[in-house]
Residue, then its C-alpha position, 0 to 999 in steps of 0.5 A: x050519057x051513052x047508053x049501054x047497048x044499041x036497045x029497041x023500043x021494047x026494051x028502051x020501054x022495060x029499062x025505063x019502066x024498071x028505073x021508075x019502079x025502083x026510084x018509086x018503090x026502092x029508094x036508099x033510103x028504104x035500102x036494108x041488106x040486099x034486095x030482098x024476096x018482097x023486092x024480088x016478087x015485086x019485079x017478077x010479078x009486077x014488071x016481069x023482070x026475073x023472065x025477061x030473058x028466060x025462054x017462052x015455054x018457061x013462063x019467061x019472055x022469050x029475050x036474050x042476054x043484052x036484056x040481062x045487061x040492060x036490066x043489070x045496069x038499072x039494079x046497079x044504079x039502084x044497088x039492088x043487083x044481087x038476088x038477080x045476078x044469082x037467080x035470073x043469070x047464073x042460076x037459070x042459065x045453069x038450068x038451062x044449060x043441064x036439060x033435066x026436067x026438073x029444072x023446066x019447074x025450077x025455071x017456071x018458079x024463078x020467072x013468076x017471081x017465086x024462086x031464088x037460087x045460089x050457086x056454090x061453086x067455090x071451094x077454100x082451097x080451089x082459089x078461082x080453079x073452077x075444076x079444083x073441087x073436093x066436094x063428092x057426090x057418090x051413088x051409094x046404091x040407094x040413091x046419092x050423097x054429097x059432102x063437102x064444103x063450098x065457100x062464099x056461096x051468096x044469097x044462100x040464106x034467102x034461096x029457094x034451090x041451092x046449086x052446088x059442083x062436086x066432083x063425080x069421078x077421078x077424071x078432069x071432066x068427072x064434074x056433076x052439077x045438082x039442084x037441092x032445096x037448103x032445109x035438105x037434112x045435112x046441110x049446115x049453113x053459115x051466114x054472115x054479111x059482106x062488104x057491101x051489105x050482101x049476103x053469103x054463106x058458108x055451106x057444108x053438106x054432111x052425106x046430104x040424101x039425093x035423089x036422082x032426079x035432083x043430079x042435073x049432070x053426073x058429069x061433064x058439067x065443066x064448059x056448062x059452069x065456065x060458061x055461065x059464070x063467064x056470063x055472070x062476070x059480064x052481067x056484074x060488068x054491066x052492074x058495075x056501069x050502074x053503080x058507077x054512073x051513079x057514083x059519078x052523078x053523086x060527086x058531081x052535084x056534090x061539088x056543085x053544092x059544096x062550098x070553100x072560101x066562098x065559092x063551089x068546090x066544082x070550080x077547082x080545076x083540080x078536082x074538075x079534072x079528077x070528075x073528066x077522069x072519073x067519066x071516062x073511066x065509067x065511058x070505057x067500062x061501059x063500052x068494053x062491056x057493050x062491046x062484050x055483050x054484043x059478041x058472047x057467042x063467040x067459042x069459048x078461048x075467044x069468049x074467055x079473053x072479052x070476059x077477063x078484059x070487061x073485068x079488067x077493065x071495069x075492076x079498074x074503073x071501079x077502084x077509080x070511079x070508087x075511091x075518087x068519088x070517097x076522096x071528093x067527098x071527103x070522111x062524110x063519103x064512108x058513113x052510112x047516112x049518105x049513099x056514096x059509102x054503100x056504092x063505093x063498097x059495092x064497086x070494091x066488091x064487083x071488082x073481085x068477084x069473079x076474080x082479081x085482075x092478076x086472075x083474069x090477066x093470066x086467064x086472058x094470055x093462056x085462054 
């Protein structure tokens, strides 16, 4: 198949030593919820995964997103993508991004391997409206405060910082950005399990005690978040290549195995033609994300419009490449026992995750 991206040999050297690593020590069989921290220090510190793409004065490796991409991509084939998303992508991105000094540390933690982060950036009532928050942080005199509630803040339940947005002012950009460790006295955490296996939490801060040095940004915070989480969409997009190509392999040695009236059901034309379809759905994910990774630091209009069109286009190929995979298979492919259940879930779960596709076809024709 095609790859990705156009790689040099040194990452064509990291994406084939990272396949090996979790095919040897990651297989489905061991899969529980999630990757989980021993899986986490294990590609930070054997591998040096989580700093692949954080600077060099950070502990990292100096790389830059298509790195991102390319390892995204690997944890998707594996359905092991999550801690990374939210930690290594969006997280430090964020940090990054603030120039606070206490996000240098952060940043050094997350690429030795010893730091999860979960962002909370959604609200009940703010939909996809990134600005549409009602959480406050206040400067009572003595220090800040922050209440209110974030929805769907996954990862939390196994994070070492919590990353929340809260309003500062009245104002548009009056948005703040801080850093909080999750045993903070009020806060109040809600876990339950998603769709395909994750974790997510509902959290509810209760005048929760900060001092300055945790408030990355008293405001102004908004581009930094959209920026990030356009990001994000993109490094899913790359996860979804992944979880699709495996989906496609998995259908495919299925029909070449399973039988009816005495011969292979890969020899249906029917169904060999649902696989042709199959595959090029994955080939037109895979090159709109390509394609997007390669000019993301276009400004932020013209960055908005590739970033819905990756998600359209992948939330698509997911649906297909999804249910055409399940329906191949038969009810065995929603059991627990075989691995085409677990994919199919997560390909549902990436196609909304920063968003439906009406969301990103309106953001498209108004960016």
């Amino acid at each position: 198949m095609e790859r990705l991206l156009e790689t040099n040999e040194a990452q064509d050297m990291m994406t084939d030593t990272l396949a090996r690593y979790l095919r040897e020590r990651y297989p489905f069989e061991q899969r529980n919820t999630g990757a989980g921290a021993q899986l986490w220090r294990g590609l930070a510190q054997d591998l040096g995964v989580a700093g692949a793409a954080l600077p060099e004065h950070c502990g990292g490796l100096g790389g830059g997103f298509a790195d991102h991409a390319l390892i995204m991509e690997q944890l998707g084939y594996a359905l092991a993508g999550e801690p990374y998303l939210s930690t290594a992508v969006i997280g430090a991105g964020l940090l990054e991004r603030s120039g606070a000094d206490i996000a240098h540390a952060c940043l050094r933690d997350i690429a030795a391997g010893n730091a999860l982060l979960a962002f909370a950036y959604a609200e009940p009532a703010g939909l996809h409206d990134l600005a549409a928050i009602s959480t406050r942080l206040r400067d009572d005199g003595e220090g800040y405060r922050l209440d209110g509630h974030k929805a769907v803040v996954r990862n939390a339940a196994s994070a070492s910082y919590i990353l929340a947005s809260a309003k500062t002012g009245e104002g548009a950009q009056d948005i703040g950005l801080v850093l909080l460790p999750p045993d903070m006295p009020g806060i109040t955490r809600r876990d339950y399990l998603t769709l395909d296996g994750g974790q997510a939490s509902e959290l509810y801060f209760d005048r929760v005690p900060l001092p300055a040095q945790w408030v990355l940004m008293a405001g102004g915070a908004l581009p930094a978040i959209e920026e990030a989480l356009d990001l994000g969409a993109v490094a899913v997009c790359a996860e979804a290549v992944g979880v699709m190509r495996r989906l496609v392999e998995d259908t495919v040695a299925y029909s070449r195995e399973r039988r009816q009236f005495g011969v292979a059901i890969a020899s249906f034309q029917v169904l060999r033609h649902r696989m042709a379809d199959m595959l090029m759905q994955l080939e037109q994910a895979r090159a709109i994300t390509g394609l997007t990774v390669a000019r993301l630091a276009q400004p932020g209009a013209n960055r908005s419009r590739l970033v819905s069109s990756a998600m359209v286009t992948t939330a698509r190929a997911c649906r297909f490449i999804g249910q055409a995979a399940v329906q191949i298979h038969g009810g065995m492919g929603m059991t627990d026992e075989l691995a085409v259940g677990h994919y199919f879930k997560r390909a549902t779960v990436i196609a909304g995750l920063f968003g439906p596709v009406d969301h990103h076809l309106r953001r498209y024709a108004n960016a």
